[in-house]
PDB file of N, CA, C and O in Angstrom:
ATOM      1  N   UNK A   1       0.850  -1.172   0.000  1.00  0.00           N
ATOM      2  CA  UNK A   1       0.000   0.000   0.000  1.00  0.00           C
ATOM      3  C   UNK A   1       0.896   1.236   0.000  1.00  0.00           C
ATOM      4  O   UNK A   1       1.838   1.405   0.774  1.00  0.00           O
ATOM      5  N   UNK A   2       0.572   1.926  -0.778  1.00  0.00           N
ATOM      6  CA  UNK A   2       1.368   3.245  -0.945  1.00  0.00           C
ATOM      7  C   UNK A   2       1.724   4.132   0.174  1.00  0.00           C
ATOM      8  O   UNK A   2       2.826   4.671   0.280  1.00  0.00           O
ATOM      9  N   UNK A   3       0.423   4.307   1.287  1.00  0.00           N
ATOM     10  CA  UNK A   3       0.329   4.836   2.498  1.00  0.00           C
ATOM     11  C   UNK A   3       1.350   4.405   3.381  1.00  0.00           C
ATOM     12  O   UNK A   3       1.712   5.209   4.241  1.00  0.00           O
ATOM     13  N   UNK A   4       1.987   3.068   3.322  1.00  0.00           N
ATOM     14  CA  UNK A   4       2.968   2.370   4.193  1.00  0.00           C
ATOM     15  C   UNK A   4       4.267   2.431   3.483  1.00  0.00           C
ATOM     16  O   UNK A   4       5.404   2.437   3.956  1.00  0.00           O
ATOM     17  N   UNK A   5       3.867   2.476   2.244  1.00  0.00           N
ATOM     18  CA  UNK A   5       5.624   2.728   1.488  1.00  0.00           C
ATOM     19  C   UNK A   5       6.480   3.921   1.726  1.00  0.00           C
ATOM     20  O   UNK A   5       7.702   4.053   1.798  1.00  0.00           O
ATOM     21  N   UNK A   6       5.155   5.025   1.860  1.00  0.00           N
ATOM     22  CA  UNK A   6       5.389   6.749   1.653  1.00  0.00           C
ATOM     23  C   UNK A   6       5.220   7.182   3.097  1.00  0.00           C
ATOM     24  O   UNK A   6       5.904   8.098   3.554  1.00  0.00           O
ATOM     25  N   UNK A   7       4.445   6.626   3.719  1.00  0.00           N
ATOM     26  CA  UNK A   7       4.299   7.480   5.379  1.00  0.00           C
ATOM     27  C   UNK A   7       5.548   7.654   6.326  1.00  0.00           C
ATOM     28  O   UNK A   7       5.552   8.242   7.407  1.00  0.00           O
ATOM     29  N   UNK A   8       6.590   7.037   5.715  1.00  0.00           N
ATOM     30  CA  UNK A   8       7.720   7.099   6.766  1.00  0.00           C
ATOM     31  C   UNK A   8       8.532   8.754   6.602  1.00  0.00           C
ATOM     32  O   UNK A   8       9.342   9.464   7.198  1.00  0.00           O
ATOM     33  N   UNK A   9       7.683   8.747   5.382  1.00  0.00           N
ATOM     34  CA  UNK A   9       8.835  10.096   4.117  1.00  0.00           C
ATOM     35  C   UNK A   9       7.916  11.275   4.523  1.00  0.00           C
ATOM     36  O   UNK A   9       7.903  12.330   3.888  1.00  0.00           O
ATOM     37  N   UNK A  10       6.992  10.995   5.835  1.00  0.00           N
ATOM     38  CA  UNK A  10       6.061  12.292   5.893  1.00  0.00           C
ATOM     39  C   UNK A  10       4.995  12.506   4.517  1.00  0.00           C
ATOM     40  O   UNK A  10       4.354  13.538   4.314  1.00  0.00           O
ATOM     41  N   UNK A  11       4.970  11.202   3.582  1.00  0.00           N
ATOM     42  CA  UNK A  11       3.831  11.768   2.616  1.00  0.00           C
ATOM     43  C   UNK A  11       2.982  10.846   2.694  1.00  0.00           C
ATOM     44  O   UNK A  11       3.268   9.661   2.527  1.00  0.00           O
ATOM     45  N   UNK A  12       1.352  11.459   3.066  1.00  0.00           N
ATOM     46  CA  UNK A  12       0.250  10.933   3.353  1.00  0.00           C
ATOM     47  C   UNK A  12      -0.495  10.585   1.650  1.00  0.00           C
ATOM     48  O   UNK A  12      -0.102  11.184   0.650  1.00  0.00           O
ATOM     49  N   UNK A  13      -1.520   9.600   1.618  1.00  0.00           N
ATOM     50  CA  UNK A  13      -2.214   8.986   0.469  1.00  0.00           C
ATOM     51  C   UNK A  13      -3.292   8.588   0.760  1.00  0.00           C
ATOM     52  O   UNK A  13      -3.361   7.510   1.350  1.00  0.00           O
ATOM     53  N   UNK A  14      -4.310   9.207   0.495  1.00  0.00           N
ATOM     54  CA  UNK A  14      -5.539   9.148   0.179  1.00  0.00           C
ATOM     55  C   UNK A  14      -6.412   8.920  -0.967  1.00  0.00           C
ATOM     56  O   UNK A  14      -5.939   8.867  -2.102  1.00  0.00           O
ATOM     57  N   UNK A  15      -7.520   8.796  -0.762  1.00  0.00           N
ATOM     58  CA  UNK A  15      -8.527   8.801  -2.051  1.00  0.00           C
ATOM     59  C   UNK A  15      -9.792   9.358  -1.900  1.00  0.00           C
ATOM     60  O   UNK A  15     -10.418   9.361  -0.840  1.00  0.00           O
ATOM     61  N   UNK A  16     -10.082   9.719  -2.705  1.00  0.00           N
ATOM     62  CA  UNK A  16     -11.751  10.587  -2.456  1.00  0.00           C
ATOM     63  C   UNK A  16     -12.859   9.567  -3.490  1.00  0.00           C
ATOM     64  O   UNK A  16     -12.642   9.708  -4.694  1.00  0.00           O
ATOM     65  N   UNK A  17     -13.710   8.828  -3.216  1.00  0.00           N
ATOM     66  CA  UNK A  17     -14.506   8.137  -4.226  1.00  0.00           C
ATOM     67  C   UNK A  17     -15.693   8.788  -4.072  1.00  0.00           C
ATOM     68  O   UNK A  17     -16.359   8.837  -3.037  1.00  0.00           O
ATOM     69  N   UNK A  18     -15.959   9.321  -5.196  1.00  0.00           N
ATOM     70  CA  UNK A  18     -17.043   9.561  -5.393  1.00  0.00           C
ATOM     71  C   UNK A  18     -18.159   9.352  -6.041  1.00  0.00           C
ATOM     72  O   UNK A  18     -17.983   8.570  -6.975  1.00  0.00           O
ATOM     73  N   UNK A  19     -20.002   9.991  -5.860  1.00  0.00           N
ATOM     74  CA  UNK A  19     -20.751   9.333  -7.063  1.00  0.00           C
ATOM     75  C   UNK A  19     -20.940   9.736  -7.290  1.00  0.00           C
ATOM     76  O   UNK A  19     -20.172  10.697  -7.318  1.00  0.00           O
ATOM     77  N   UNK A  20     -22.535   9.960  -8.039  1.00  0.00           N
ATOM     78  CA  UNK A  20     -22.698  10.696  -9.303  1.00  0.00           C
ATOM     79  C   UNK A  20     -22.238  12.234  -9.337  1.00  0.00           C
ATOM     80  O   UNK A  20     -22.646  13.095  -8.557  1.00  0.00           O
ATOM     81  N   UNK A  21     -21.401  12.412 -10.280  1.00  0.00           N
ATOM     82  CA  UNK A  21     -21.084  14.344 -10.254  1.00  0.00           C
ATOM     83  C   UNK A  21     -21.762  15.171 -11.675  1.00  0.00           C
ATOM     84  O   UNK A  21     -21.413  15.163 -12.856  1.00  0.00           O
ATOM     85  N   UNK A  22     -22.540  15.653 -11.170  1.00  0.00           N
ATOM     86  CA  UNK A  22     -22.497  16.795 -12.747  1.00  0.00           C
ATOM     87  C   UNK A  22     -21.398  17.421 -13.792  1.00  0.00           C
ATOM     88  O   UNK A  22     -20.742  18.437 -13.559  1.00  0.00           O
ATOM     89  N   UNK A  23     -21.353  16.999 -14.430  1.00  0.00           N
ATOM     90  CA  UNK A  23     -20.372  17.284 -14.989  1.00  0.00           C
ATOM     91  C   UNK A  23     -20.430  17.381 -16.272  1.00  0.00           C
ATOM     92  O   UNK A  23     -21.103  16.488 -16.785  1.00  0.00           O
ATOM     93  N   UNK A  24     -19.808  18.414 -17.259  1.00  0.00           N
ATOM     94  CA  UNK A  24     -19.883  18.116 -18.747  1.00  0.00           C
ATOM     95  C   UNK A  24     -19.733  16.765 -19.092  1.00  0.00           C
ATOM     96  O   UNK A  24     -20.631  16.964 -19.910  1.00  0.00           O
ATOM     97  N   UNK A  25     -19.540  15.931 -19.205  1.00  0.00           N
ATOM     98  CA  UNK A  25     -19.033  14.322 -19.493  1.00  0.00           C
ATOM     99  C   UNK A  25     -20.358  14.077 -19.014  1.00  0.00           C
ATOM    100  O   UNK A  25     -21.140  13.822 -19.930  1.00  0.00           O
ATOM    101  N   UNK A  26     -21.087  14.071 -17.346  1.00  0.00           N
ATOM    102  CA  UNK A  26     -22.447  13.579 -17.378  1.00  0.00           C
ATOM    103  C   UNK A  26     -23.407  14.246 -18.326  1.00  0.00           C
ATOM    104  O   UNK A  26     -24.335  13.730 -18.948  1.00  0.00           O
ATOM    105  N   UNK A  27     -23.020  15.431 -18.315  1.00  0.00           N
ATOM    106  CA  UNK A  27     -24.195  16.019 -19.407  1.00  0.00           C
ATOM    107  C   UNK A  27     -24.533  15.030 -20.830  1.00  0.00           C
ATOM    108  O   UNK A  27     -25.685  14.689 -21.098  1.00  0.00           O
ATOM    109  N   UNK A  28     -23.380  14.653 -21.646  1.00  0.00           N
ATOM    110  CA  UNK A  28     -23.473  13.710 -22.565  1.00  0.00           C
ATOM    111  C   UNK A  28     -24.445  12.663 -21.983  1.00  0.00           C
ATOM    112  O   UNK A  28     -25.426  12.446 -22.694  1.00  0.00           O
ATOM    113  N   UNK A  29     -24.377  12.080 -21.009  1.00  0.00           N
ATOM    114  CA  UNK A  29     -25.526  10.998 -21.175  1.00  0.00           C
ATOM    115  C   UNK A  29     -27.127  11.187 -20.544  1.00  0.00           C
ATOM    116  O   UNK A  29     -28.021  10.564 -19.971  1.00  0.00           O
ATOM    117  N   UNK A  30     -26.910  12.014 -20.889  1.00  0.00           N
ATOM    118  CA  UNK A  30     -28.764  12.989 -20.629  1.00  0.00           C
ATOM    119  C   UNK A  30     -28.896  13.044 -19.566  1.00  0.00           C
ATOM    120  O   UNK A  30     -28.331  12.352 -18.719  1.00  0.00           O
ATOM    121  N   UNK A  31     -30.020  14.258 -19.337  1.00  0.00           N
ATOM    122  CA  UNK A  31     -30.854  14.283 -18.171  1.00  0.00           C
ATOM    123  C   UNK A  31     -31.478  13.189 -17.201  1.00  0.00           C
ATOM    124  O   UNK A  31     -31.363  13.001 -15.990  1.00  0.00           O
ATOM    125  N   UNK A  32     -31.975  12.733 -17.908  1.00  0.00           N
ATOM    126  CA  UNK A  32     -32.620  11.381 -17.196  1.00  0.00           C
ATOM    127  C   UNK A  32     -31.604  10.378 -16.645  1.00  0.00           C
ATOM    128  O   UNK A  32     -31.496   9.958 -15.493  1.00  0.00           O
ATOM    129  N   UNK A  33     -30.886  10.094 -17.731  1.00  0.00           N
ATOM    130  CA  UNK A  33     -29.978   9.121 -17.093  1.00  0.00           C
ATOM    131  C   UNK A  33     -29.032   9.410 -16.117  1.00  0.00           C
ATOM    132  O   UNK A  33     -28.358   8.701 -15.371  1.00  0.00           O
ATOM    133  N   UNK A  34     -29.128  10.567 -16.281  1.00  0.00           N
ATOM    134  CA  UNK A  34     -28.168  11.403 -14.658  1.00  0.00           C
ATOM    135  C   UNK A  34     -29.001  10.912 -13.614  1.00  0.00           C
ATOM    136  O   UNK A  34     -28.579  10.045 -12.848  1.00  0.00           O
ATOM    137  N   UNK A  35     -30.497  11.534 -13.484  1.00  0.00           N
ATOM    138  CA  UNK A  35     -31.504  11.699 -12.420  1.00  0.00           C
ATOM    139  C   UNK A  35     -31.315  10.351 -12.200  1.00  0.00           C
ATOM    140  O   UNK A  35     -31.185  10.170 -10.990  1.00  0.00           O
ATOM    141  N   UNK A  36     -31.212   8.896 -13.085  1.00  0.00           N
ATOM    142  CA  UNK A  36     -31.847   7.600 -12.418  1.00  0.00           C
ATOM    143  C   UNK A  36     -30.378   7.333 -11.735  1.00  0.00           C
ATOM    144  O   UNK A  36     -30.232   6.760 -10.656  1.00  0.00           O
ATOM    145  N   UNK A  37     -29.754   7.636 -12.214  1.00  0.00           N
ATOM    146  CA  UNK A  37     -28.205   7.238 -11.204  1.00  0.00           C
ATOM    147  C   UNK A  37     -28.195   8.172  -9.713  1.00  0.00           C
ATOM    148  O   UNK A  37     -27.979   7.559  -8.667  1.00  0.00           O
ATOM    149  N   UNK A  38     -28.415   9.540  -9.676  1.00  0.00           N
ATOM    150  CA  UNK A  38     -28.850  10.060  -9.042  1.00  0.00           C
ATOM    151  C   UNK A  38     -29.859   9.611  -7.799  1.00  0.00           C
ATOM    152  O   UNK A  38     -29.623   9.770  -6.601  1.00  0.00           O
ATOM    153  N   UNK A  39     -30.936   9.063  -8.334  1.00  0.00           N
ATOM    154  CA  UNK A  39     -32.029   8.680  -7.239  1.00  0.00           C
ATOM    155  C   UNK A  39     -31.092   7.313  -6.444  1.00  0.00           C
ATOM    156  O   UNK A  39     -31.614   6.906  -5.406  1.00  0.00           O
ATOM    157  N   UNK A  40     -30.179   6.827  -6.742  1.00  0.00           N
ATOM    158  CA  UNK A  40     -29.542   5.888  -6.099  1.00  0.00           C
ATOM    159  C   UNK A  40     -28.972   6.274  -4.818  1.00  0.00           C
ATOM    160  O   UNK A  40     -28.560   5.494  -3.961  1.00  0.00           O
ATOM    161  N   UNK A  41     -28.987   7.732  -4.752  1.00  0.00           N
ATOM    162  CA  UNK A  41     -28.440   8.351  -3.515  1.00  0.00           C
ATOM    163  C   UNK A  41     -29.477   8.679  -2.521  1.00  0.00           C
ATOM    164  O   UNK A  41     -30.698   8.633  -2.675  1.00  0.00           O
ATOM    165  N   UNK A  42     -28.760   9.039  -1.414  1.00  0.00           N
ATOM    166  CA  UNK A  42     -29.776   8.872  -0.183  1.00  0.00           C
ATOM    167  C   UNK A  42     -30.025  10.917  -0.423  1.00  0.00           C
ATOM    168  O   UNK A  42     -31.147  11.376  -0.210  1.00  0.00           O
ATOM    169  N   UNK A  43     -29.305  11.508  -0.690  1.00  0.00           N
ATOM    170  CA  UNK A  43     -29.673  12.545  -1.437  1.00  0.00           C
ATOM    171  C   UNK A  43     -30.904  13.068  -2.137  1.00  0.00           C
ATOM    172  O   UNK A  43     -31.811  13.849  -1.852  1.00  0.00           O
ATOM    173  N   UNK A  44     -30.466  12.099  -3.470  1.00  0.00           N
ATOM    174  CA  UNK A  44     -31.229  12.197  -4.189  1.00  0.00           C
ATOM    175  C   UNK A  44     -31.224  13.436  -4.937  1.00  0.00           C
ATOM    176  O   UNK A  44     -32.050  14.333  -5.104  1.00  0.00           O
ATOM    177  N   UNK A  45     -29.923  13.194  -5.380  1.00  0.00           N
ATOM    178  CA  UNK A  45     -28.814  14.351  -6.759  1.00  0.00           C
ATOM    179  C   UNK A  45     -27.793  13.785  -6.817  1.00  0.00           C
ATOM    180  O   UNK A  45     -27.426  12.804  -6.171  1.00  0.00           O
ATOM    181  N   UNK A  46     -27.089  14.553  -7.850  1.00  0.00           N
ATOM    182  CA  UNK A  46     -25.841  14.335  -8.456  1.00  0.00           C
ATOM    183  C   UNK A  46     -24.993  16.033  -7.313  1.00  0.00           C
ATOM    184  O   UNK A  46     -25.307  17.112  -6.811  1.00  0.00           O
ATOM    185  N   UNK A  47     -23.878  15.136  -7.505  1.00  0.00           N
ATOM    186  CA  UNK A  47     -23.176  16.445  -6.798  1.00  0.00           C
ATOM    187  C   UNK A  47     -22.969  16.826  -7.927  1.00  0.00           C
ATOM    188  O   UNK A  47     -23.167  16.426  -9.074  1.00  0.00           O
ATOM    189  N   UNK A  48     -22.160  18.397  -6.996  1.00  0.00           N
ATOM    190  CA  UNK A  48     -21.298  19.269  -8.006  1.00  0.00           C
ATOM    191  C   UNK A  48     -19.620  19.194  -7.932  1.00  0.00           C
ATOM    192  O   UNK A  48     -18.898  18.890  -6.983  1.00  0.00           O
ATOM    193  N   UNK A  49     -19.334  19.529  -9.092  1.00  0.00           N
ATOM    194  CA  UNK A  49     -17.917  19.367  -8.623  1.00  0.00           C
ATOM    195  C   UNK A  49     -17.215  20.286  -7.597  1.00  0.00           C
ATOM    196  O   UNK A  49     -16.173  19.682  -7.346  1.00  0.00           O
ATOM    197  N   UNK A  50     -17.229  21.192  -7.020  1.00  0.00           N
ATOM    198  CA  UNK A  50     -17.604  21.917  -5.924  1.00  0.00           C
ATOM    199  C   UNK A  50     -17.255  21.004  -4.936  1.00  0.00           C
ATOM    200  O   UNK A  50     -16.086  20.757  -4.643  1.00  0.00           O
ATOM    201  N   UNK A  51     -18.326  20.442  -4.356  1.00  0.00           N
ATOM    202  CA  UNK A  51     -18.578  19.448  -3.522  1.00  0.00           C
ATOM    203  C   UNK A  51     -17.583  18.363  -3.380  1.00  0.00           C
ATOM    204  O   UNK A  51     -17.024  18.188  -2.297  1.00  0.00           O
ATOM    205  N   UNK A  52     -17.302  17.541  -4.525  1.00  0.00           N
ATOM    206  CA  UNK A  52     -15.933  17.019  -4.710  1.00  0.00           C
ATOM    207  C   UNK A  52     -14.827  17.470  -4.142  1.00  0.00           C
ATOM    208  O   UNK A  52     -14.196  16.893  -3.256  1.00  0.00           O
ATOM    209  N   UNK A  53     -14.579  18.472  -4.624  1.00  0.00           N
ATOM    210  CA  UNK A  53     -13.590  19.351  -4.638  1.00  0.00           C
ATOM    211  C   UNK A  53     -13.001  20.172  -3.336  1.00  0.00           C
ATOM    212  O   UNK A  53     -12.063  20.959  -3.470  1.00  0.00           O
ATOM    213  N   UNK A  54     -13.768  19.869  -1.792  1.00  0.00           N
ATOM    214  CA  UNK A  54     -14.082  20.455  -0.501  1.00  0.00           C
ATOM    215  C   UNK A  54     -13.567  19.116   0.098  1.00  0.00           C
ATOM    216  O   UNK A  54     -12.773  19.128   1.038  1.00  0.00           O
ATOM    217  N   UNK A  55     -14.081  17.821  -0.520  1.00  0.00           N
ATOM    218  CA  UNK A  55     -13.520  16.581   0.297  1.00  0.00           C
ATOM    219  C   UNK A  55     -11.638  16.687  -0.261  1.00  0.00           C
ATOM    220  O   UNK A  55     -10.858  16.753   0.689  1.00  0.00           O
ATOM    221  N   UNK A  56     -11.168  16.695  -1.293  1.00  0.00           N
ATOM    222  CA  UNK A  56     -10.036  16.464  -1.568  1.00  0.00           C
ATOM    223  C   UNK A  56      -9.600  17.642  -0.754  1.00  0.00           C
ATOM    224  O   UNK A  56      -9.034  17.384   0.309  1.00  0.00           O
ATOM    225  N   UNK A  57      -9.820  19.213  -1.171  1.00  0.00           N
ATOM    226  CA  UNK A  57      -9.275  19.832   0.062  1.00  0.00           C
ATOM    227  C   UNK A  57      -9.376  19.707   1.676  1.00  0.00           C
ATOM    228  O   UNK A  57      -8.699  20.457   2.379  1.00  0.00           O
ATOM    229  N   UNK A  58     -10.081  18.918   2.137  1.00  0.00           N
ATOM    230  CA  UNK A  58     -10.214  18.628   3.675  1.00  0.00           C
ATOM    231  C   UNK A  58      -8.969  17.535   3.167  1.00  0.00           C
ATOM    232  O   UNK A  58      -8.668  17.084   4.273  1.00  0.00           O
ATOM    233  N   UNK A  59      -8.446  17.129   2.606  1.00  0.00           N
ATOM    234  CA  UNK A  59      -7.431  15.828   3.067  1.00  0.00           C
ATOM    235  C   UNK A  59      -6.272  16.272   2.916  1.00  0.00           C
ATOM    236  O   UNK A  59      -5.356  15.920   3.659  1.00  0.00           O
ATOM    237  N   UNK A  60      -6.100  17.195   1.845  1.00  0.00           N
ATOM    238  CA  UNK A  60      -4.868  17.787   1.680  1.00  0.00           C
ATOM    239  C   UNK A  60      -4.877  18.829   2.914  1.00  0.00           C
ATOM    240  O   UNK A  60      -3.788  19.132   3.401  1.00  0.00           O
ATOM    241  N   UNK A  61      -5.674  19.206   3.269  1.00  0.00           N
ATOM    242  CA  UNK A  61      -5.548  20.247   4.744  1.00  0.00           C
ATOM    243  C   UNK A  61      -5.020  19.941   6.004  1.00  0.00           C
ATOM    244  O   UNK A  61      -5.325  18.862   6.513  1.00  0.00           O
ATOM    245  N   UNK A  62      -4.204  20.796   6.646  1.00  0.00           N
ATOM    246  CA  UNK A  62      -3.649  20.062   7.688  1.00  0.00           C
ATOM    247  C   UNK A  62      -4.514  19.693   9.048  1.00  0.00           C
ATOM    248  O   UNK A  62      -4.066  19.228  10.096  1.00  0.00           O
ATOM    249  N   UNK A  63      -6.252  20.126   8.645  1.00  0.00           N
ATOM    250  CA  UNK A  63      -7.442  19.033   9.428  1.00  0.00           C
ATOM    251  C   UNK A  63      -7.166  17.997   9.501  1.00  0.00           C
ATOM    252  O   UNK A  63      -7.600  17.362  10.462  1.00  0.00           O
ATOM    253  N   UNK A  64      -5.968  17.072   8.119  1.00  0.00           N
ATOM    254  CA  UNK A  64      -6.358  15.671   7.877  1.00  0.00           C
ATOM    255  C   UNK A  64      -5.111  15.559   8.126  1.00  0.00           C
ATOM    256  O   UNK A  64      -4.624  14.944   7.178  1.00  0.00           O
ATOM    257  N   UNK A  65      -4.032  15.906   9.155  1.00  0.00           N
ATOM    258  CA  UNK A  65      -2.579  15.591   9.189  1.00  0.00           C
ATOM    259  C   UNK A  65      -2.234  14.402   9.255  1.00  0.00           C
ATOM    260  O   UNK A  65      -1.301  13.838   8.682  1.00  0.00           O
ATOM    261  N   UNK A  66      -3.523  13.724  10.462  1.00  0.00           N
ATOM    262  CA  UNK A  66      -2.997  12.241  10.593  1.00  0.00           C
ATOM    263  C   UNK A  66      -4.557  11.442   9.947  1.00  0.00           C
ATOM    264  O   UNK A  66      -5.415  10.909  10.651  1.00  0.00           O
ATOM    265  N   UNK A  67      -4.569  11.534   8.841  1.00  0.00           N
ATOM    266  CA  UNK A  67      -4.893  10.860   7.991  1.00  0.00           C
ATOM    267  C   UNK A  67      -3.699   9.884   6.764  1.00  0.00           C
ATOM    268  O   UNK A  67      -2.703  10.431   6.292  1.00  0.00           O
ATOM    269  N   UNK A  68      -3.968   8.873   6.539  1.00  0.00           N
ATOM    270  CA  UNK A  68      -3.347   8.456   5.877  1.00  0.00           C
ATOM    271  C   UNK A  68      -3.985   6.979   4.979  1.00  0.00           C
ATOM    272  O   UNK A  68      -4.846   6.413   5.652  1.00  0.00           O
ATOM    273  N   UNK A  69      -3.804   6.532   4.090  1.00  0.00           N
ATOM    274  CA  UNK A  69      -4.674   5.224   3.893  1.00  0.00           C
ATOM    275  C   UNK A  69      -5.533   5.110   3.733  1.00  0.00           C
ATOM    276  O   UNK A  69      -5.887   3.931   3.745  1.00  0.00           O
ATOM    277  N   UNK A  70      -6.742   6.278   3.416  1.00  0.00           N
ATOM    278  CA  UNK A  70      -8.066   6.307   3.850  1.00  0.00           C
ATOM    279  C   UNK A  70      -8.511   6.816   2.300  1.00  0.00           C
ATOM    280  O   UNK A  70      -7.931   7.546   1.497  1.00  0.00           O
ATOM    281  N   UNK A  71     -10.009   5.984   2.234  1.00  0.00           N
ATOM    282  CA  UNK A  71     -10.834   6.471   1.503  1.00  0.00           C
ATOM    283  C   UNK A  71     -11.789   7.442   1.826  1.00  0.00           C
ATOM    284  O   UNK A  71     -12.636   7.062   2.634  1.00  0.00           O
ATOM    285  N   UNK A  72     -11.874   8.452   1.465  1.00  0.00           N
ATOM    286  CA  UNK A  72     -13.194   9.281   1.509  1.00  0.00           C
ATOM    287  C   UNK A  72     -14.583   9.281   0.752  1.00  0.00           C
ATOM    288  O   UNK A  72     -14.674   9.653  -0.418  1.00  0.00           O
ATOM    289  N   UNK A  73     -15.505   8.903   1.392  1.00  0.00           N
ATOM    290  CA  UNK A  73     -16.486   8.196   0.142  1.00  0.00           C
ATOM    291  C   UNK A  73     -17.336   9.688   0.441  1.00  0.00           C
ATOM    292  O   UNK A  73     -17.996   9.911   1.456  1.00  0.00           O
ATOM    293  N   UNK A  74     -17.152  10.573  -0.634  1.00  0.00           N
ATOM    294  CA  UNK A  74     -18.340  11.090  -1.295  1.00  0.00           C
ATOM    295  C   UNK A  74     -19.372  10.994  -2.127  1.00  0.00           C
ATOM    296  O   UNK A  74     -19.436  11.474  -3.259  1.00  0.00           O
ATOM    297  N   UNK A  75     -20.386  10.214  -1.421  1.00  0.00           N
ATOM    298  CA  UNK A  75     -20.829   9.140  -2.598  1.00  0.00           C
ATOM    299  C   UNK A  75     -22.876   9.747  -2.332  1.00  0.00           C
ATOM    300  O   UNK A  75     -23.984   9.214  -2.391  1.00  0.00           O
ATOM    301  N   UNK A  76     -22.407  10.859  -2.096  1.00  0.00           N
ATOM    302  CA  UNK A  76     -24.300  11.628  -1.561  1.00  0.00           C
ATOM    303  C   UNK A  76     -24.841  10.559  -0.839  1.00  0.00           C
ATOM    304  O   UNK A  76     -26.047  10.680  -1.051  1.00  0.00           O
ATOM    305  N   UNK A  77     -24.595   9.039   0.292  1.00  0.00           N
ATOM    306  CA  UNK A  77     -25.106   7.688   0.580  1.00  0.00           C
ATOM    307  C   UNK A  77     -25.341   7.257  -0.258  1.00  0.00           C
ATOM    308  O   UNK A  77     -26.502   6.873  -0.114  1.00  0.00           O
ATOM    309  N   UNK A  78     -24.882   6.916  -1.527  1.00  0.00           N
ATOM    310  CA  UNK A  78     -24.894   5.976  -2.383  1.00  0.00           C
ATOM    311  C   UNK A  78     -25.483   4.224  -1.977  1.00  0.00           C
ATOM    312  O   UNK A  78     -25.006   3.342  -1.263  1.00  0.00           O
ATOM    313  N   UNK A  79     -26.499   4.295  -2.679  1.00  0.00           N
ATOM    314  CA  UNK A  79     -26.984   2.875  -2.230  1.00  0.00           C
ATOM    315  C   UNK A  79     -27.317   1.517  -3.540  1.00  0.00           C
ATOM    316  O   UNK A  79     -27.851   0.441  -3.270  1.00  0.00           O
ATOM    317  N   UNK A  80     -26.922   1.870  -4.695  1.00  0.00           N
ATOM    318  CA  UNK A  80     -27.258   0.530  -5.277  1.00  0.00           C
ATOM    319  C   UNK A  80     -25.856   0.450  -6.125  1.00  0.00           C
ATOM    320  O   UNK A  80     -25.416  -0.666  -6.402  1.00  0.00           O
ATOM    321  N   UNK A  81     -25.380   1.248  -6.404  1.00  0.00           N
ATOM    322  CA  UNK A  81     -24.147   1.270  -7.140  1.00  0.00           C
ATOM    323  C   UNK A  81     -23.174   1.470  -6.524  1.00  0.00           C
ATOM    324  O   UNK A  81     -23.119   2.079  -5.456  1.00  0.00           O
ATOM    325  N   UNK A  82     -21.898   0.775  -7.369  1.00  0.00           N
ATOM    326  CA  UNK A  82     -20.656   0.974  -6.884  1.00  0.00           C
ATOM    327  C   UNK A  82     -19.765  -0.517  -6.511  1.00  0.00           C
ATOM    328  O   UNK A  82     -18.620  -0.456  -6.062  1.00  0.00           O
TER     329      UNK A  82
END
């Protein structure tokens, strides 16, 4: 695991997984088919990239100093996919 190769060197490794995001790329596969991937969340939307983008900065922040190894699931409660 990368987290155990690199943590001795002071460099932390993370991941942010996320689900459905709005995004030009989702736009290509329509409206609808966003919304039905969408309703899979306990939400019930697609994030924004925004939103994304607040979890990767909380890890790179020194909030997350002793973080290491860890997934961050931004996933709106994602419940049938994944």
């Amino acid at each position: 695991m990368w987290a155990d190769e690199f943590g001795g060197r002071g460099v932390r490794v993370n991941a942010v997984r996320s689900g459905p995001v709005r995004t030009p790329g989702t736009s290509e596969m329509g409206e609808e088919a966003l919304r039905t991937v969408a309703r899979a969340t306990v939400l019930d939307r697609p994030a924004v990239p925004e939103e994304i983008a607040e979890a990767v900065l909380f890890l790179v922040s020194s909030r997350a100093s002793y973080i290491t190894g860890a997934i961050l699931e931004a996933r709106g409660g994602e419940l049938a996919f994944g």
